[in-house]
Every structure is written in structure tokens, then in C-alpha cells.
C-alpha positions in Angstrom: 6.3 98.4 65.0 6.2 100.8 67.8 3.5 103.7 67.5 5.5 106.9 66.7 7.1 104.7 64.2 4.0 103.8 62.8 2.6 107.5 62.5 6.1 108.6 61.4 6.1 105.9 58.1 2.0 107.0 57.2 3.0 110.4 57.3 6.1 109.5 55.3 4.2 107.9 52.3 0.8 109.8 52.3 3.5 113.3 51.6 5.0 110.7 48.7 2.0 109.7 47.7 0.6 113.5 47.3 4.4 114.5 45.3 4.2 111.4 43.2 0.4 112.4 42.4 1.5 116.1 42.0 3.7 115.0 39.2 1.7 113.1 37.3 -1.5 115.0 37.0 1.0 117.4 35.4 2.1 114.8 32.8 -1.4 113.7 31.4 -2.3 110.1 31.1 -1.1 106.8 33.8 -3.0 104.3 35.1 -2.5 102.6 38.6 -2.2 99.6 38.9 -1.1 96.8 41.9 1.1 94.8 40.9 1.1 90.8 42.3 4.3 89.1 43.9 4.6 85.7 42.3 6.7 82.8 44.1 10.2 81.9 42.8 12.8 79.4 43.9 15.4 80.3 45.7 18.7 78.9 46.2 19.3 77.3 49.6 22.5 79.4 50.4 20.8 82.4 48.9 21.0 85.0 51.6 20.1 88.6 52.5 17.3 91.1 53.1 16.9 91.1 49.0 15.9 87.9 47.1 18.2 87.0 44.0 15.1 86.6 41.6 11.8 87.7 41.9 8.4 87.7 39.6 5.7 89.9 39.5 2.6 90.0 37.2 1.2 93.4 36.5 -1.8 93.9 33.9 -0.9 97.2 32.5 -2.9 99.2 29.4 -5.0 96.2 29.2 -2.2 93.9 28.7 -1.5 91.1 31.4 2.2 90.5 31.6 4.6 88.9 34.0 7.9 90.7 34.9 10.9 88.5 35.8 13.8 89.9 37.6 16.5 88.7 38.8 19.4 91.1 41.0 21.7 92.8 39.3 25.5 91.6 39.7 28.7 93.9 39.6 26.9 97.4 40.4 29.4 98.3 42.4 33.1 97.3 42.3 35.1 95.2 45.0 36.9 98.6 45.2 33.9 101.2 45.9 33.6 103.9 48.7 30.9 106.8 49.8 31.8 109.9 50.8 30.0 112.7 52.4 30.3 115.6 54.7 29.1 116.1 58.0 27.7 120.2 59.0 30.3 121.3 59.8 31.9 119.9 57.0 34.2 117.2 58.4 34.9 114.6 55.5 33.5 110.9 56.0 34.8 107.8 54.1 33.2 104.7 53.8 34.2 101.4 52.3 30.5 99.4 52.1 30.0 96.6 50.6 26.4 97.0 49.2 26.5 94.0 47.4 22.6 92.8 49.3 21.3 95.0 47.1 17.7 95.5 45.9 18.2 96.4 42.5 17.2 94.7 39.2 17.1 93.9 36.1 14.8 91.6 33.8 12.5 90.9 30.7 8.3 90.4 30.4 8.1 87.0 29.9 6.8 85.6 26.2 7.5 89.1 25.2 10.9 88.8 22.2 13.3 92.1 22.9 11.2 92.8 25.9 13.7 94.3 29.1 13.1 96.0 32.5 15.2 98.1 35.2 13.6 98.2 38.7 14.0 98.8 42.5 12.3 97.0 45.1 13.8 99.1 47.9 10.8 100.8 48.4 8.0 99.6 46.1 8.6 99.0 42.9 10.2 102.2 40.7 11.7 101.3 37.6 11.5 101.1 33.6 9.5 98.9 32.2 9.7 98.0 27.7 7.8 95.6 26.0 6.0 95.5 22.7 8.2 98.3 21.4 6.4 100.9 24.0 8.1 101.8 27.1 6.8 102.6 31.1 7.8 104.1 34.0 6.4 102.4 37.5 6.6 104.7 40.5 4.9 103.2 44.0 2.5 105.7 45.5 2.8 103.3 49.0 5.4 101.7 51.1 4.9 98.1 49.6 5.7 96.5 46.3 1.9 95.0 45.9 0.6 98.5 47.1 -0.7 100.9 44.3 1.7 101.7 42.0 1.3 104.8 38.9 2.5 103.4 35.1 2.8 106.0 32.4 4.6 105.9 29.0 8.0 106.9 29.1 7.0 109.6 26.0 5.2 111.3 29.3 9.1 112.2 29.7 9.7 113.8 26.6 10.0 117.6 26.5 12.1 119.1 24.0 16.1 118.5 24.9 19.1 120.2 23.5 22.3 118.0 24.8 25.5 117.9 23.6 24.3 120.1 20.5 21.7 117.3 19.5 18.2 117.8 18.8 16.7 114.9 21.2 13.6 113.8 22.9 13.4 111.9 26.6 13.2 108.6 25.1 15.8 109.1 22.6 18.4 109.4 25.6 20.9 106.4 25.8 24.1 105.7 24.4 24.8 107.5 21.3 26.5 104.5 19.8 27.6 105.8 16.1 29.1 108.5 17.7 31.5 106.5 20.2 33.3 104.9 17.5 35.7 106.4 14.4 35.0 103.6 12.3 33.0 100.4 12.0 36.0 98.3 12.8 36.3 99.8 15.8 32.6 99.4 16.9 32.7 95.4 15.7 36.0 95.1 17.8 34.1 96.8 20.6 31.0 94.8 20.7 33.1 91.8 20.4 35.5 92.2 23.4 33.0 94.1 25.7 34.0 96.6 27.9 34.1 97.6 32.2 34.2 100.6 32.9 34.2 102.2 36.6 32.7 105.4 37.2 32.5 107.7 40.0 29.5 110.1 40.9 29.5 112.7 42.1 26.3 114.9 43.6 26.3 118.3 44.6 24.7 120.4 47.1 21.1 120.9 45.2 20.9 117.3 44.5 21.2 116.5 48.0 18.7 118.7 49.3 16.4 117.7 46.6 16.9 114.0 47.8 16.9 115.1 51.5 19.5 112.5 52.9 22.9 110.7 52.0 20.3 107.4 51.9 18.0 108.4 49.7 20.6 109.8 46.9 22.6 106.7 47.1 19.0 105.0 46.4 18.9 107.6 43.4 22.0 106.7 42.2 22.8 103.0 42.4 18.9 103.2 40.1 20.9 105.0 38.0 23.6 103.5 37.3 21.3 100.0 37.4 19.4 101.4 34.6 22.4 102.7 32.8 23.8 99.0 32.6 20.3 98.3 30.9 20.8 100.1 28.5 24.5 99.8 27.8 23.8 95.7 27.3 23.8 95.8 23.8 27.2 97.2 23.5 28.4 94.4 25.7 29.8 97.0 28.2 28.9 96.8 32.0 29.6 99.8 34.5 30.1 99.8 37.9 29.7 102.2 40.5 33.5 102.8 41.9 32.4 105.9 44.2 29.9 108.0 44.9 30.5 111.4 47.0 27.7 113.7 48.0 28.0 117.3 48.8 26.2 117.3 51.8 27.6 120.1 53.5 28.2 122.9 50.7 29.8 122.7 47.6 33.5 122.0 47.2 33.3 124.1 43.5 31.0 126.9 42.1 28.2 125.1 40.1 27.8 126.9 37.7 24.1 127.3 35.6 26.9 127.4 32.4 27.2 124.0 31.9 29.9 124.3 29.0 31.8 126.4 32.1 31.0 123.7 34.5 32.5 120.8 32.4 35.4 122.7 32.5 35.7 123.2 36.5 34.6 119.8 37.2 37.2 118.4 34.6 39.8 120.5 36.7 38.5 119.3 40.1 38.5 115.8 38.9 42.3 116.1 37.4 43.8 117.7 40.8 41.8 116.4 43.7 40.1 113.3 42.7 42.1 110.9 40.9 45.0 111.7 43.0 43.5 109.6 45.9 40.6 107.5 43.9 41.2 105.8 40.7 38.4 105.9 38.2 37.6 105.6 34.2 34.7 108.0 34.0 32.9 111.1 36.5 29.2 111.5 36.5 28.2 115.5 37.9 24.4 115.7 39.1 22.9 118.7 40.1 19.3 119.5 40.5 19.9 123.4 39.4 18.8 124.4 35.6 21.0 124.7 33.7 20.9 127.5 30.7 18.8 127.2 27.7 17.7 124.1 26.6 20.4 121.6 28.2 20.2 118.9 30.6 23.7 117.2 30.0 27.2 118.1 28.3 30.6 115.9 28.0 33.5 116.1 26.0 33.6 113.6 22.9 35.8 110.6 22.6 37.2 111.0 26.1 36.3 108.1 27.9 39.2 107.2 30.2 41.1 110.2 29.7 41.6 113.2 31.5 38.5 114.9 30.2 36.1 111.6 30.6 33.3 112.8 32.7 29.9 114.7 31.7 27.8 117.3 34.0 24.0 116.0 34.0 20.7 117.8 35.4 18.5 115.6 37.2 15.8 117.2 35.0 12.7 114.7 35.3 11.1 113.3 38.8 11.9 110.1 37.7 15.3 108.8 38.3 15.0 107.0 34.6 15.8 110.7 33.1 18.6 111.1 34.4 19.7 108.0 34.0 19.1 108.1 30.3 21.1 111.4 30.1 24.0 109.9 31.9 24.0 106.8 29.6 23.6 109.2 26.8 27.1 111.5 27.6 28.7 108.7 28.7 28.6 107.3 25.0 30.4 110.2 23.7 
């Protein structure tokens, strides 16, 4: 590794390592913790940066417990593309592939109903439930066996008002009773399983919060990886179809009104978007705050009509809060 390099990538994670600190002495208790890389087989023809499985054993609150993980499949479909702008706002295109991937998903092993969501791009970052008690991992180094912080997902909560529901950080997933008119529908729906394709956008704030097209692609594709957690046990998988970043300005007022910016993002979506890119369901993410007590708003029963898409607030440091909050309006 060549010496600025060097300096440039310490620099990089001791600023990381001070934010991610930052934030958690403001949520209370976490423990760190360095989490061990255990050996798996791999296929012969397996091939990439990213292994297809890997195992790590972690001893956290006291507990000693091996993670196995093995890398997700479908997160995006054969048809996705990225789109951002350039300064002087010149729109690029892309068609990656992205299917080397280092995102996954897994289980504790010995551990009934256990299940985990994690990134290894950069260390390991990801949701962690077992034992009917829920973590978050964030890395506070470059490496996946370097220090890593572990705090209970409750040190998410604060007190939520989405969609008109009283709700809690934990409590944000699909709202399942309240995707189906009936309970024949929901048993036809869990016995079929579903696919949906969704496209994601991220405005202006959200990419200045992220500080690059890289690093809120890395946002979103945890996202969307957790999302799929959670959306297992409704036997429904999405996929990423696009994601378009604002880099460049804004191509809407975003408005603080979230019920107001439904509305103009619904329109947006109706007469530029699915004109030239075919989707079920739009995810907004913004980094401003929105009014009162709301982090996410969608319309109800809309999925795959012209109104299926939600506005979320990337409310929490962790990219598992807004993930819950997209998995959350994406169920109504």
C-alpha cells in the first residue's frame, strides 16, 4: 500500500471511529467486542472479491455465539441500473451488475428463530437477533476482526409517530394485518409468495450525509438486504430494480411536510419515472426532519399501483432504522 494511501485510510477510520463513538456515548449502554473469522468451505468455482458463506464467532453480553452467513441472492434484479448526476448536473446511467456483492444474511447457530442481516464491505455492520433480544454491530475499524460496538436494538427506540401509528424502533417492520383485507387473502399470500421490484430513490441531503454515490449505494443495498430479512416470513423477496441519487440538487422540492411530499413524489414518479423505468414500488430517503413526530408516510393498499411508494427519514445512524421504516411503509 503506498504511503499517502496509508495515511489517507488511518485518517479515514480514526474520523469513523470518533463519529461511530460520538453516537453511542449518546445512546447509553454497548459493549465492544472483536469478532473471530472462522474457516468455511468453499465451492471450487466459487468466485469473487466476496465469499459465498462465511462464519464468525462473537461472545456478545456474555454469551458466546457463532454467526453463520451465507450471501444474499436476488438483491438486485437482472434488470437494475444507478443513476446520478454529475456538478453540473449532466445525467449518468449505469447498468452494473453488482451481483459480487458483500452482503448477507444468516442465523446464530443452536439458536431456534435466531436470524442476522450484515455487511462485510467494510467491517462487519449489521442486525444481529437471537434469544428473543436484538443487536446492532457497527465496526469502529477498517477490518471485520477489528473492534466492533454491539448495542441492543431498544438503543434505537425513541418515540415514532408513522403512518398515524403509535410505534417504537423495534416495532418497525412489515405491518402485516394491515396489508391484507381478509385472512384468505393473507393465507393465499404467504402461500404463493411474492417479488417485488423496487426503486430508490435518495435526495440531495442524503447524499451529502453519505458523502459519495459509493457510500449511499453501500447504505442502500444494507437496506434493502435487511428489508428482505425481515420480509421472509411473508414469503416475499424484494429486489433492488434502481437506485438514483440526487447528487447534484434536487429534481423536486423536498418538502419537511411529509404528507405534501408523498404527494409530489407520487406525481414525479407517475410522469417521469415509470415512463422510462418499470418498477412495483418507490422508496424516498431524505436525511432532513421531517415535521412533528414522523419518520415515514405511504399510502395504504397501494403496492403496485400508481400511488405505491412511501417517503422515509433516514432518522437513526444506523442504516437498520431506516431500513425498518422502509419495511414498515412498504407493508401498507
Amino acid at each position: 500500500m503506498k504511503p499517502l494511501r496509508a495515511r489517507y485510510l488511518l485518517v479515514f477510520w480514526a474520523l469513523q471511529a470518533v463519529s461511530v463513538a460520538d453516537v453511542l456515548s449518546s445512546m447509553g449502554q454497548y459493549e465492544v467486542i472483536r469478532p473471530q473469522r472462522l474457516h468455511t468451505r468453499q465451492r471450487r468455482e466459487a468466485k469473487g472479491l466476496y465469499p459465498e458463506e462465511a462464519q464468525y464467532a462473537v461472545t456478545v453480553g456474555g454469551k458466546e455465539m457463532v454467526i453463520h452467513l451465507q450471501r444474499t441472492r436476488r438483491l438486485v434484479s437482472e434488470d437494475y441500473t444507478e443513476t446520478y448526476y454529475l456538478e453540473d448536473g449532466t445525467e449518468v446511467s449505469e447498468a452494473p451488475s453488482h451481483q459480487d456483492h458483500c452482503y448477507y444474511q444468516g442465523y446464530v447457530k443452536g439458536s431456534d428463530n435466531s436470524s442476522a442481516s450484515f455487511s462485510t464491505c467494510d467491517g462487519l455492520s449489521g442486525y444481529l437477533h437471537s434469544e428473543g433480544q436484538g443487536y446492532v454491530m457497527e465496526p469502529l475499524g477498517p477490518s471485520d476482526e477489528a473492534d466492533h460496538a454491539v448495542y441492543k436494538v431498544e438503543a434505537l427506540t425513541q418515540p415514532l409517530h408513522t403512518c398515524g401509528v403509535n410505534a417504537t424502533a423495534p416495532d418497525l417492520g412489515p405491518r402485516v394485518e394491515e396489508t391484507f383485507a381478509s385472512e384468505s387473502q393473507k393465507s393465499h399470500y404467504l402461500r404463493e409468495g411474492k417479488y417485488v421490484e423496487t426503486y430508490v430513490v435518495a435526495d440531495y441531503s442524503e447524499f451529502k450525509k453519505a458523502g459519495s454515490v459509493d457510500d449511499v449505494r453501500k447504505r442502500i443495498f444494507q437496506a434493502i438486504n435487511h428489508i428482505n430479512l425481515l420480509y421472509k416470513p411473508l414469503r416475499t423477496h424484494v429486489a433492488l430494480i434502481g437506485l438514483e441519487v440526487w447528487s447534484a440538487g434536487d429534481k423536486i422540492k423536498v418538502s419537511t411536510d411529509s404528507g405534501k411530499l408523498l404527494d409530489d413524489i407520487m406525481r414525479w414518479r407517475n410522469s417521469q419515472l415509470l415512463p422510462k423505468k418499470n418498477h412495483d414500488n418507490l422508496q424516498f430517503i431524505t436525511n432532513l426532519d421531517f415535521n412533528g413526530d414522523t419518520i415515514g408516510l405511504a399510502y395504504v393498499k397501494a403496492m403496485c399501483t400508481e400511488n405505491s411508494g412511501a417517503v422515509n427519514q433516514d432518522h437513526a445512524s444506523s442504516v437498520i432504522g431506516v431500513a425498518s421504516t422502509i419495511a414498515h411503509e412498504m407493508g401498507h
